[in-house]
Backbone as JSON, one array per atom type, in Angstrom:
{
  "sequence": "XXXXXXXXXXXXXXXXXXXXXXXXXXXXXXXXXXXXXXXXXXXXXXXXXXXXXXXXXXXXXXXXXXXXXXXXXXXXXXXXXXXXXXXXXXXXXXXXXXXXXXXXXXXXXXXXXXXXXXXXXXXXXXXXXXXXXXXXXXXXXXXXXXXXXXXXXXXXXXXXXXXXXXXXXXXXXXXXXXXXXXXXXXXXXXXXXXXXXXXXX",
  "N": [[115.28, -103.69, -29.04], [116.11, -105.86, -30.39], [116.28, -107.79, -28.89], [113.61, -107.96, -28.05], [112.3, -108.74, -30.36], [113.18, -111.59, -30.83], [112.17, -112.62, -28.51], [109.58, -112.2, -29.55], [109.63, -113.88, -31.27], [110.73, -117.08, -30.02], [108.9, -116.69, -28.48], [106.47, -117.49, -29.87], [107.25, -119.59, -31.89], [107.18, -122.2, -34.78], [104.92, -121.29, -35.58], [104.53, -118.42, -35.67], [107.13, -117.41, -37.09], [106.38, -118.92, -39.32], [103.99, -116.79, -39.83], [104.87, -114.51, -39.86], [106.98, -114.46, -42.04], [104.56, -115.18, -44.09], [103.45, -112.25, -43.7], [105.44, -110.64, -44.76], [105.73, -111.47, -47.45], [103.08, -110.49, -48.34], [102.82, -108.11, -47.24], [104.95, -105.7, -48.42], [106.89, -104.0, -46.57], [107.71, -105.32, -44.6], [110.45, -106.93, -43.42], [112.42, -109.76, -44.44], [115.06, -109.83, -44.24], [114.97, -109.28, -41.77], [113.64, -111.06, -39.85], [114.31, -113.67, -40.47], [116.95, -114.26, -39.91], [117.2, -113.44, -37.25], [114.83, -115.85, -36.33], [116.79, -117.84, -37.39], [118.92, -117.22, -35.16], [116.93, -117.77, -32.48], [117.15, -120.48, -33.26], [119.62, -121.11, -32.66], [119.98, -121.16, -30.2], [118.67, -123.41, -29.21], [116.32, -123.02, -28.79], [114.19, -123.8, -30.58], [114.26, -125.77, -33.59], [116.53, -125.59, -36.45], [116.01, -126.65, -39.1], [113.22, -127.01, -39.07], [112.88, -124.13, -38.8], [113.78, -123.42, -41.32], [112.1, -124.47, -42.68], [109.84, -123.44, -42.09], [109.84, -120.89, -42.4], [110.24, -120.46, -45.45], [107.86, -122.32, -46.01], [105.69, -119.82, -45.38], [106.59, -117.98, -47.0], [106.14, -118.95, -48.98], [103.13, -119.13, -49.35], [102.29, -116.71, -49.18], [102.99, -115.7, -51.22], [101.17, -116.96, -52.84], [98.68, -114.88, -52.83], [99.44, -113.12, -54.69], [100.01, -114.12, -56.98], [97.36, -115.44, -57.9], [96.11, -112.96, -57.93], [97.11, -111.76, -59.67], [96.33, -113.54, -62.08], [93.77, -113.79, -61.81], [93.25, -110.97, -62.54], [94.52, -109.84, -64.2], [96.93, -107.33, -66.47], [96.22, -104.68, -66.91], [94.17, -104.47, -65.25], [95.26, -105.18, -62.93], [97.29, -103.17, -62.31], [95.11, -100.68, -62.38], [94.29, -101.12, -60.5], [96.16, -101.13, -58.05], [96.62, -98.38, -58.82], [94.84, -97.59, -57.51], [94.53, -98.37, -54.71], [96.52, -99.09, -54.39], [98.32, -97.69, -52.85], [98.35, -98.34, -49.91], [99.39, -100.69, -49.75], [102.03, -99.74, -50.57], [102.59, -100.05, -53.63], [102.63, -99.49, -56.72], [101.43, -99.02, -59.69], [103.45, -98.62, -61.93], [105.39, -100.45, -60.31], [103.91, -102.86, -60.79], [104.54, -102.77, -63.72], [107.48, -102.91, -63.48], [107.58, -105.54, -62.23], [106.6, -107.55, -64.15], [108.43, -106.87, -67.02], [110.56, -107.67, -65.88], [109.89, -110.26, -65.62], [109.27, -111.05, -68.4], [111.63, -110.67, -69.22], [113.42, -113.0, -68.5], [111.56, -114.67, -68.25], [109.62, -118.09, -67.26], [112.14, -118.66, -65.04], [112.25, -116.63, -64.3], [110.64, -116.29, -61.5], [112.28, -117.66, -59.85], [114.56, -117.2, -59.49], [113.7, -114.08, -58.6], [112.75, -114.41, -55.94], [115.24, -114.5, -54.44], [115.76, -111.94, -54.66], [115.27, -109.11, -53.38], [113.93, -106.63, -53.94], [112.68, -107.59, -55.68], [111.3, -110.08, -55.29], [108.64, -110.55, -53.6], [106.32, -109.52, -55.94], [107.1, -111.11, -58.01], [105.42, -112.55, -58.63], [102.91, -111.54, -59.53], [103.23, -111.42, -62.47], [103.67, -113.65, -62.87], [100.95, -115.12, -62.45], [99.4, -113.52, -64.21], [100.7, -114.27, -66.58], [100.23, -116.74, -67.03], [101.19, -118.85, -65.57], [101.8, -122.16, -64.9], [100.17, -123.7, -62.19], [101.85, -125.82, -60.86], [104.24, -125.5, -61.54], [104.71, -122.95, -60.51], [104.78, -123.29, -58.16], [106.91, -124.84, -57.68], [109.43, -123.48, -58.78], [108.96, -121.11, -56.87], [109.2, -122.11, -54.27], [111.62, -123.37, -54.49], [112.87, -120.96, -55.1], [112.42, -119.69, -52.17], [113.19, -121.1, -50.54], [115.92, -121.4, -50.9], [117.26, -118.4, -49.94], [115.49, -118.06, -47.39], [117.16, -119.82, -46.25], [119.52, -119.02, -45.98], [119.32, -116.46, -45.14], [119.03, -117.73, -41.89], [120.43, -119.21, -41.49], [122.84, -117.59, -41.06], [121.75, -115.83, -38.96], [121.48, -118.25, -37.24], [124.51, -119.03, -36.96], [125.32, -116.57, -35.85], [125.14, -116.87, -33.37], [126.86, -117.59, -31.41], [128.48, -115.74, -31.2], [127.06, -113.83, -30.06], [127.32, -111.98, -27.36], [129.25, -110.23, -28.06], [128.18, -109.37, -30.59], [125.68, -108.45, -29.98], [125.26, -105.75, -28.98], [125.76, -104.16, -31.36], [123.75, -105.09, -33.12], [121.67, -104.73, -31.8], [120.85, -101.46, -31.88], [120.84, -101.54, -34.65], [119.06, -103.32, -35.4], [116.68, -102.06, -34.43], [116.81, -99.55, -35.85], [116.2, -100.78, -38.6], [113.53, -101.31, -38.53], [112.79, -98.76, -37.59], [113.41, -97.23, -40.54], [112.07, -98.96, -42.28], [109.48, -98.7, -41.32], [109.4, -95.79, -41.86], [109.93, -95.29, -44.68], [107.74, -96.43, -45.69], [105.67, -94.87, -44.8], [106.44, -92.77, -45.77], [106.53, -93.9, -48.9], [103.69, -94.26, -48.99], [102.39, -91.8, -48.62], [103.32, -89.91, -50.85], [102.11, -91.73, -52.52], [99.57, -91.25, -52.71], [99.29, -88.29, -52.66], [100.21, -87.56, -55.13], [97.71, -89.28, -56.23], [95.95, -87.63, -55.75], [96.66, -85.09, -57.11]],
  "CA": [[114.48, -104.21, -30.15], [117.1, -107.49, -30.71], [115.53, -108.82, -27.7], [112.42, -108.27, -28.12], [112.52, -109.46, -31.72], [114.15, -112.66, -30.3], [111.22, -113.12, -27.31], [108.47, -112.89, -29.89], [109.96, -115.39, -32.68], [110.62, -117.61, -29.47], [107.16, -117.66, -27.99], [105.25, -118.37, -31.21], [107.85, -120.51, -32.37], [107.24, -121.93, -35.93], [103.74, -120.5, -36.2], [105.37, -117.2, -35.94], [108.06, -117.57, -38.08], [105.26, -118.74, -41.14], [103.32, -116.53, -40.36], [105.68, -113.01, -40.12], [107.48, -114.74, -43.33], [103.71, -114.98, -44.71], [102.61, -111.29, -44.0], [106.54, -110.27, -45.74], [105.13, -111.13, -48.98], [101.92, -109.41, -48.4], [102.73, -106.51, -47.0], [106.31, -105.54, -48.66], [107.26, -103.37, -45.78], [107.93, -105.94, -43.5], [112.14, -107.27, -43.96], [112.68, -110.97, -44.2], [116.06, -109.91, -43.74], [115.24, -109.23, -39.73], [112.96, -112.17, -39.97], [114.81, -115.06, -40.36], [117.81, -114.48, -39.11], [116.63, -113.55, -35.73], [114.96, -116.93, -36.3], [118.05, -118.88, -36.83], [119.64, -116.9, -33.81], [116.44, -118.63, -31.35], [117.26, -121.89, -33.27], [120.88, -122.02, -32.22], [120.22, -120.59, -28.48], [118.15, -124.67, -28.6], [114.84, -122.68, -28.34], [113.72, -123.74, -32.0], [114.91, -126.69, -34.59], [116.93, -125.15, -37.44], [115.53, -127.12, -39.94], [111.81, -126.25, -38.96], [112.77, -122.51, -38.49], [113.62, -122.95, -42.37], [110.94, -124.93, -43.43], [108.72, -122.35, -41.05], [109.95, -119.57, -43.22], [109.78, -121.13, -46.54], [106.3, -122.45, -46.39], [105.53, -118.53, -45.09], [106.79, -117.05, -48.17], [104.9, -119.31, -50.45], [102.17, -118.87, -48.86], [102.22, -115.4, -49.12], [103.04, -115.36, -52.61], [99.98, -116.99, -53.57], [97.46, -113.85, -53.36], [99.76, -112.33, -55.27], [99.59, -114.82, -57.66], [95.91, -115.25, -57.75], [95.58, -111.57, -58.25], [97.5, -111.14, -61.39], [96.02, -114.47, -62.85], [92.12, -112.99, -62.08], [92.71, -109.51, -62.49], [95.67, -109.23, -65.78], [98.34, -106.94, -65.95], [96.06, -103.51, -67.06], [92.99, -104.31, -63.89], [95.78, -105.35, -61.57], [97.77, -102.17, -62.4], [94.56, -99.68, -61.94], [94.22, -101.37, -58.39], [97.18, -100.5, -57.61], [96.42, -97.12, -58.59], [93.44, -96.91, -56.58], [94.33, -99.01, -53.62], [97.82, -99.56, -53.6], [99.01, -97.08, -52.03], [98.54, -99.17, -48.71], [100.74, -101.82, -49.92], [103.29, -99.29, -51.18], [102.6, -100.61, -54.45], [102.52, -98.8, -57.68], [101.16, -99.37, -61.46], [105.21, -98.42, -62.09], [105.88, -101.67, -59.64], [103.33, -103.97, -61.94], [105.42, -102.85, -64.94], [108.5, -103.47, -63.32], [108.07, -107.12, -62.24], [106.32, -107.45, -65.78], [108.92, -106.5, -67.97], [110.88, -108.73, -65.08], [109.43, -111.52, -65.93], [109.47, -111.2, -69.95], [113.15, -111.18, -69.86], [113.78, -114.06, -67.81], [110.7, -116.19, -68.59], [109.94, -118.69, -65.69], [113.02, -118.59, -64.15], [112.41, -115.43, -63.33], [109.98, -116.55, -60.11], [113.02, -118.75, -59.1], [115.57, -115.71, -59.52], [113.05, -113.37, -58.04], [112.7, -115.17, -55.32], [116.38, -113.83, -54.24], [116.22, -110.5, -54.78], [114.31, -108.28, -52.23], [112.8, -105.78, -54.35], [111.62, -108.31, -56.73], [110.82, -111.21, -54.76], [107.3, -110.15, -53.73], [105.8, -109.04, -56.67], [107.5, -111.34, -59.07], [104.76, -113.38, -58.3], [101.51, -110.87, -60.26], [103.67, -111.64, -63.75], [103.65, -114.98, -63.42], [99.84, -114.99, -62.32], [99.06, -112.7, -65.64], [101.4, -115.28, -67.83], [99.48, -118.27, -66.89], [102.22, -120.04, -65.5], [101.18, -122.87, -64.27], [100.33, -123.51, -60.29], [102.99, -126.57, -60.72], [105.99, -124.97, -61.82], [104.98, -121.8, -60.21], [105.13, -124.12, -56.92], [108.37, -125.62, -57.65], [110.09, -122.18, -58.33], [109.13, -120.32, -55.6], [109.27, -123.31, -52.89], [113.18, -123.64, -54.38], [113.99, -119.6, -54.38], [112.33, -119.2, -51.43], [113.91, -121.72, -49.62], [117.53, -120.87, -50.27], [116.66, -117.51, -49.54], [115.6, -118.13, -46.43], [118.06, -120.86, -45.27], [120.49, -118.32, -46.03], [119.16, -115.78, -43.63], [118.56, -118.2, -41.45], [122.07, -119.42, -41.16], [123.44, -116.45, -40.83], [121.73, -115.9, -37.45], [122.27, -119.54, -36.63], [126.08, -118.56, -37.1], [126.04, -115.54, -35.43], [124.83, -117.07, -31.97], [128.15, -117.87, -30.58], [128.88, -114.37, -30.67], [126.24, -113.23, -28.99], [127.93, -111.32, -26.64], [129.78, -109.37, -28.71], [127.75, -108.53, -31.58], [124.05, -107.83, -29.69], [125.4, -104.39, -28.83], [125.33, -103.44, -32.37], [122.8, -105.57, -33.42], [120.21, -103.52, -31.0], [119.99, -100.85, -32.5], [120.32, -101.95, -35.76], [117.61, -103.88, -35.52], [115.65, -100.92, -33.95], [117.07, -98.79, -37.27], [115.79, -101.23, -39.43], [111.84, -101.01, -38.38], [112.47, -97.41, -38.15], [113.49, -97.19, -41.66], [111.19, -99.69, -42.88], [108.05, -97.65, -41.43], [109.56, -94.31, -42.36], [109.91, -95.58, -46.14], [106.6, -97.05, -45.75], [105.21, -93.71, -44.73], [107.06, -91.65, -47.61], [105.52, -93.75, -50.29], [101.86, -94.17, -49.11], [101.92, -90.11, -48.64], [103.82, -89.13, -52.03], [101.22, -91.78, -53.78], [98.37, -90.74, -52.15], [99.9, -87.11, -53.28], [100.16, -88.17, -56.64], [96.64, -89.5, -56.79], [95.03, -86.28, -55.53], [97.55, -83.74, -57.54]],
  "C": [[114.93, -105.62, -30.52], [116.14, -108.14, -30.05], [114.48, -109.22, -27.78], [111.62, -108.94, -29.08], [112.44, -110.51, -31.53], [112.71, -113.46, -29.65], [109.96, -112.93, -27.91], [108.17, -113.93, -30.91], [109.52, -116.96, -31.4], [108.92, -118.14, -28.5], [106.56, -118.24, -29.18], [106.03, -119.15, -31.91], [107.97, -120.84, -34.02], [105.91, -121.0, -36.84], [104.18, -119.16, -36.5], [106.28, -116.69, -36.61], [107.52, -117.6, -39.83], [104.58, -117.81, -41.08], [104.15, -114.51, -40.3], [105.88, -113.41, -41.79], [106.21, -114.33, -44.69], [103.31, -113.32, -45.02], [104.24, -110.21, -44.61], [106.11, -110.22, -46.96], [103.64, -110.6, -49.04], [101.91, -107.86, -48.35], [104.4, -106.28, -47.18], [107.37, -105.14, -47.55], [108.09, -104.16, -44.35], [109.43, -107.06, -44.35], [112.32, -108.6, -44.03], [114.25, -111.1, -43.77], [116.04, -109.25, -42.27], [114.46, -110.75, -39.74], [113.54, -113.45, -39.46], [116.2, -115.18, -39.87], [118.02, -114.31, -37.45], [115.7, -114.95, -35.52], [115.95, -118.19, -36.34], [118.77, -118.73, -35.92], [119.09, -118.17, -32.52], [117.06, -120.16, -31.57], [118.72, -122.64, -32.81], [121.05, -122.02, -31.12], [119.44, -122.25, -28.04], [116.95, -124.06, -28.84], [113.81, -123.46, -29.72], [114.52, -125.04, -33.04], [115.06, -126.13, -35.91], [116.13, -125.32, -38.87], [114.09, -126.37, -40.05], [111.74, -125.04, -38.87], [112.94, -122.83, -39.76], [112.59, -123.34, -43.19], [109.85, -124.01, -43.29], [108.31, -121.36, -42.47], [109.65, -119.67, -44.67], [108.42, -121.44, -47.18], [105.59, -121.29, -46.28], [105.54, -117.81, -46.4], [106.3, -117.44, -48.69], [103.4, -119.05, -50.55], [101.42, -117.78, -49.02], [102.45, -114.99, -50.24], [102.1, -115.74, -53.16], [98.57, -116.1, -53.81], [98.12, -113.48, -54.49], [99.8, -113.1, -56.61], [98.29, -115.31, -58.3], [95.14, -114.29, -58.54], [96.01, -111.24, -59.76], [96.93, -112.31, -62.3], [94.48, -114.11, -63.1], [91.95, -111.68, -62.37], [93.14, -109.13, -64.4], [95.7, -108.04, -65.37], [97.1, -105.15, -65.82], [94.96, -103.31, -65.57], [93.95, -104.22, -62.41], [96.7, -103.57, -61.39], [96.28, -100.75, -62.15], [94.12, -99.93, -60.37], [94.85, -100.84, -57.72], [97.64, -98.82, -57.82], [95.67, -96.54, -57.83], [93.7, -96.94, -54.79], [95.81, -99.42, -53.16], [98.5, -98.98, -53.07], [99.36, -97.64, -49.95], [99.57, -99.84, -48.3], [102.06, -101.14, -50.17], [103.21, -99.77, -52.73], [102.25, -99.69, -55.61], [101.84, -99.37, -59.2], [102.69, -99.81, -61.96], [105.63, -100.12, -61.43], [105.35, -102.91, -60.39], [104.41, -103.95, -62.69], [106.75, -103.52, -64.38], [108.6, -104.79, -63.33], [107.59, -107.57, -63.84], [107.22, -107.94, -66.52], [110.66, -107.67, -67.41], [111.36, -110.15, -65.72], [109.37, -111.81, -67.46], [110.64, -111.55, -70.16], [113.69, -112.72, -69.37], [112.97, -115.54, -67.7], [110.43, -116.65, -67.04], [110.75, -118.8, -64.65], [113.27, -117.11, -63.25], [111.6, -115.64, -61.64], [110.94, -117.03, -59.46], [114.14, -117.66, -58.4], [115.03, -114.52, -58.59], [112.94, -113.51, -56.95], [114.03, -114.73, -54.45], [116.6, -112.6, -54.16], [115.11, -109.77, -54.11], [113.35, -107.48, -53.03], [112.47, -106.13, -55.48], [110.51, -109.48, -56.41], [108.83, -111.33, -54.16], [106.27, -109.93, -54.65], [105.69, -109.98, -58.07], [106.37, -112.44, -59.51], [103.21, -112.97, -59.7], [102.05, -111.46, -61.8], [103.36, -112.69, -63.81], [102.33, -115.57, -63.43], [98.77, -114.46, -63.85], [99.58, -113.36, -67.35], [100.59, -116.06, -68.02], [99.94, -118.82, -66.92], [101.48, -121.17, -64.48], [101.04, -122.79, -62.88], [101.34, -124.58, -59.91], [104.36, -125.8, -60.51], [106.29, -123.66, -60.84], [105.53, -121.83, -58.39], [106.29, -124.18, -56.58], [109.22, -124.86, -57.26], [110.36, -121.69, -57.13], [109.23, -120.77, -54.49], [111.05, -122.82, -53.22], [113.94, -122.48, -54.19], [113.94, -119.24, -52.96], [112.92, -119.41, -49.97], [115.61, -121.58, -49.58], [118.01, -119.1, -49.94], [116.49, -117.47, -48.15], [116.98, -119.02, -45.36], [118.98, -119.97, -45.04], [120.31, -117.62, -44.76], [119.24, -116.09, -41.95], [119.97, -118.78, -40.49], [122.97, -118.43, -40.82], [123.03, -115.79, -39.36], [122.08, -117.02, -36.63], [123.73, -119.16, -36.0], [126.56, -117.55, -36.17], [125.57, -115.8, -33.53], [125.77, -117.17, -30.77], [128.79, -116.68, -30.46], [128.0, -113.02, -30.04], [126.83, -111.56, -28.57], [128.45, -109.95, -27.07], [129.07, -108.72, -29.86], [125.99, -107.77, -31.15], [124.42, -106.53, -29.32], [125.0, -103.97, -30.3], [124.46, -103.98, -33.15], [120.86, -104.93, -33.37], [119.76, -102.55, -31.8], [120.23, -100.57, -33.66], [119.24, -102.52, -36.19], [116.46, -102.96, -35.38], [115.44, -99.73, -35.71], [116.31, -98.98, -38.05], [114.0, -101.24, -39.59], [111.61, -99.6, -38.48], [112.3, -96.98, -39.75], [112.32, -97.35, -42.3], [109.7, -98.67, -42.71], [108.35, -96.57, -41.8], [109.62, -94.12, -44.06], [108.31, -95.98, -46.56], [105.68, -95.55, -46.08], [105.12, -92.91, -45.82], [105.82, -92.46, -48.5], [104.01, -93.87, -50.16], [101.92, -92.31, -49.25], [102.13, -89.78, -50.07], [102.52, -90.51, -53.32], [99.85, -91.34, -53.61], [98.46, -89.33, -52.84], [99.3, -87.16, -54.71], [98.25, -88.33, -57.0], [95.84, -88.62, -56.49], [95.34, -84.95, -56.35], [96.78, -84.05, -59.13]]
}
């Protein structure tokens, strides 16, 4: 799975990079932490320019934060929350998950998109609050360009880094990496069934 990971970042290069990063904040399920650091791996093997693998990823996530943004600014918090009763079970997404980034975003104000932005199981979402605030499309820019980017660089570096050991760490890398998609779809699975559940019980 490393490998193969590896040999489809490397063909599609940065398009591939924005646009995995992009369908991360769409579709939760998908890890930015395999993402980008298997992108900074290609970029230190030469295949890829560091820089542009983080810019790649960066512009990806913003990108991808703007439905979500969009949605909570045209829908507000009570329309976007019965969507997500109706329909979100796709996304994995809950009413419960509205409230959360919500209540999120009250404590922390704007800085919460910046903060959010960092934290995995906020970073996606943190986006509908600020959409439903009426934070501006400036600031909301600024934010999430600046979390998203040290965020990624991070990841990003961290495969960079780990290229010189190659050798030694792609054994357990494999099927960690393999783990990690398992997981990811087997979590995926759970909550579409148990809300789907839910909305039929």
């Amino acid at each position: 799975m490393f490998d193969k990971i590896v040999e489809i970042v490397s063909a599609f290069g940065y398009i591939g990079v924005f646009l995995l990063m992009l369908l991360e904040n769409i579709f939760p399920p998908i890890p930015s932490e395999l993402i980008m650091p298997l992108a900074g791996f290609v970029a230190a093997r030469g295949d890829l320019d560091f820089i542009l693998v983080i810019l790649a990823g960066t512009a990806g996530s913003v990108a991808g934060a703007l439905p979500w943004y969009y949605a909570g600014a045209k829908l507000g918090k009570d329309r976007m929350k019965r969507l997500a009763e109706r329909w979100g079970h796709w996304l994995t997404l809950s009413p419960e998950d509205v409230d959360k980034a919500s209540d999120w975003f009250d404590r922390h104000g704007k800085a919460a998109v910046f903060f959010g932005r960092l934290i995995p199981a906020v970073r996606t979402l943190i986006s509908v609050p600020a959409g439903i605030a009426g934070m501006s499309m400036t600031l909301f820019l600024i934010y999430s360009t600046l979390g998203s980017l040290i965020w990624t660089a991070l990841l990003a570096l961290a495969g960079f880094l780990l290229e010189s050991q190659y050798q030694r760490v792609a054994q357990y890398l494999d099927p960690v990496s393999t783990g990690v998609v398992v997981l990811m779809l087997a979590y995926y699975l759970y909550r579409l069934i148990r809300q789907r559940t839910a909305r039929h019980s």
